[in-house]
C-alpha positions, 0 to 999 in steps of 0.5 A, a space after each residue: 725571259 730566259 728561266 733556268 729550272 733544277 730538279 726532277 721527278 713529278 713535282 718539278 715536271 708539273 711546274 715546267 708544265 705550267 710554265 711552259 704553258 704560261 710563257 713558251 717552251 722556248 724560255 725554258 732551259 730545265 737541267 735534270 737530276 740523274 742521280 736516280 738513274 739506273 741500269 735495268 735488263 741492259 738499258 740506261 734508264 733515266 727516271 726524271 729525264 723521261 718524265 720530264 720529256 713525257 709530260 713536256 710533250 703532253 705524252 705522260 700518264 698524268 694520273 699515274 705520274 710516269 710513263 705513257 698514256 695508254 701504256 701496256 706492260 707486256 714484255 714484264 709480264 713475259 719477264 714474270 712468267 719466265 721466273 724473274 723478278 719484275 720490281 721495276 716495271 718499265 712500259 712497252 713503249 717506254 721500252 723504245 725511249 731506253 734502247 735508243 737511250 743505250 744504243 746512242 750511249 754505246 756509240 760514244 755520245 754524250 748523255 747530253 747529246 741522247 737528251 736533246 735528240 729525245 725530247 726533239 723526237 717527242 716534239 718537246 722545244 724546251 733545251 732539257 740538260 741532265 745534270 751532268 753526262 758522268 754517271 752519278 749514283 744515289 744510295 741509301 744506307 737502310 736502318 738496319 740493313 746496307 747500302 741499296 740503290 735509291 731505285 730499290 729503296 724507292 720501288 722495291 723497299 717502298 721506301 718504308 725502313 728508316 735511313 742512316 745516309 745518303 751518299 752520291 757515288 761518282 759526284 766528285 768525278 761529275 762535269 757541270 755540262 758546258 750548256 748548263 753554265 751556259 745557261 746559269 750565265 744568260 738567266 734571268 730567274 733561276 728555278 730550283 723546282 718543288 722536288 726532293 731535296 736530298 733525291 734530286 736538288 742537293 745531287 745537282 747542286 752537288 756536281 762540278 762548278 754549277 753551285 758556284 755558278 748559281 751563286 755568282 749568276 746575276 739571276 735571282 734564285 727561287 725555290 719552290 717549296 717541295 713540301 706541304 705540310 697543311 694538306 694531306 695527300 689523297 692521291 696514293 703516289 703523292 703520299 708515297 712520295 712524301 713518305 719518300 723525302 721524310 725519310 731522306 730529310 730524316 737522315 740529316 736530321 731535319 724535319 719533313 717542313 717547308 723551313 726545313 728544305 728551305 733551310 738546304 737552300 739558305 746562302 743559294 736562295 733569294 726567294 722561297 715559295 711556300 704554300 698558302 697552307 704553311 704561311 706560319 712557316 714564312 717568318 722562320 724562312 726569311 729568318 734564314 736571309 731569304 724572302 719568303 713569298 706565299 703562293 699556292 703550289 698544289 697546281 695538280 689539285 686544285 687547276 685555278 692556282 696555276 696561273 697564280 703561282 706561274 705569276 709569282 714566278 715570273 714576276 720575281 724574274 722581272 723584280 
């Protein structure tokens, strides 16, 4: 079985976990949104790739949901206390991840090339693919305010004033990787993971010939339901992040539902996951020309779904 897997960020990287657990590494091909990526002190760093790397290679601080394990933050402190101001903090060890990342990338190779010696590095088997090797940037335009990075928006702002848009600078110049469509054209599923849509699925879809590509792949498509709307959130850094992806739903006019991310997908999709909480939701998707399965999805609290939805995964690639 060879499962192509889109998205980014905390959401997808638990899913790839699971799969990886449930059918090996190496049947996963997983193409990473860096759309969210930024320069930092001097360093390219790429949120969603790391996160991908470090919970792939059991490294990540599960708890937290980025970085390291056992991680320390004092080269921000001594940022800190030298007057800068330290918004986004990058962890010691993680330090490492981006100096080799920016030293490879200033000697001329591709972004492509930097991501697969990095998760080989970190024993990670699993061909992880950044969307595309030109640099792409989100932007949020601020109710009330002007365009800011999707890094500040998120971070800094804490993703509290309301957004007008959402633009993608340096799109219309982006590649789809020849690995990529190399991949979409041996799939057997094709994965668009339970990250935001307008954050991290929309941005590669966006790029060069990939959407096309998908859509004439011989694999089915399935998406994963990014929201839940039934549960509410106890861990703070789930909740932040749903406040995250209402605001960015919000800024085109749809709500924060299941039906409505599914509804960004109508055309591309021929199956959406949602969750066994929002099962009043399943008719409207279908009526959008999609099976909707149901599933549990919150993998992160409650373990035993797990295999439950890893099997309602993989049985639509073998349907």
């Amino acid at each position: 079985m060879s499962i192509v897997c889109f998205g980014g960020g905390i959401g997808a990287t638990r899913l790839w976990r699971s799969l990886a657990d449930g059918i090996g590494q190496e049947s996963l091909t997983l193409v990473v949104n860096t759309a969210d990526d930024l320069w930092h002190y001097g360093l390219r760093v790429c949120p969603d790739i790391d996160t991908v790397i470090y919970g792939l290679s059991g490294k990540q601080d599960v708890e937290r949901g980025w970085g390291l394990q056992d991680e320390s933050f004092t080269a921000m402190s001594s940022l800190a206390e030298l007057g800068e101001d330290v918004w986004f903090n990058l962890g010691d060890r993680d330090l490492a991840t981006h100096l080799i990342r920016t030293r490879m990338l200033a000697e001329g190779r591709s972004l492509t090339d930097v991501t697969s010696h990095l998760a080989g590095a970190n024993g990670v088997t699993t061909r992880v693919l950044p969307m595309c090797d030109e640099e792409v940037s989100t932007e949020i335009l601020e109710q009330g305010g002007d365009w800011t990075s999707f890094q500040e928006f998120h971070v800094r702002h804490r993703a509290e004033p309301l957004v007008r848009e959402v633009r993608y600078n340096g799109i219309e110049l982006a590649k789809s990787p020849p690995a990529v469509l190399e991949a979409l054209d041996s799939a057997s599923l094709v994965i668009l993971g339970p990250s935001s849509p307008i954050a991290s699925i929309l941005p590669i879809l966006s790029v060069g010939e990939t959407r096309a590509v998908m859509s004439d792949s011989r694999a089915p498509v399935v998406a994963v339901t990014p929201i839940v709307s039934g549960t509410p959130f106890i861990n703070p850094g789930d909740a932040h992040r749903a406040k995250l992806r209402e605001r960015l739903m919000a800024s085109v006019g749809l709500p924060h539902t299941a039906y409505a991310a599914a509804s960004l997908y109508a055309g591309l999709a021929d199956f959406f996951i949602v969750d066994e909480v929002d099962e009043t939701e399943a008719p409207s998707i279908e009526g959008l020309g999609m099976r909707a399965v149901v599933a549990p999805t919150l993998t992160h609290i409650n373990s035993s779904s797990t295999a439950d939805l890893v099997r309602a995964v993989t049985e639509l690639a073998r349907t």
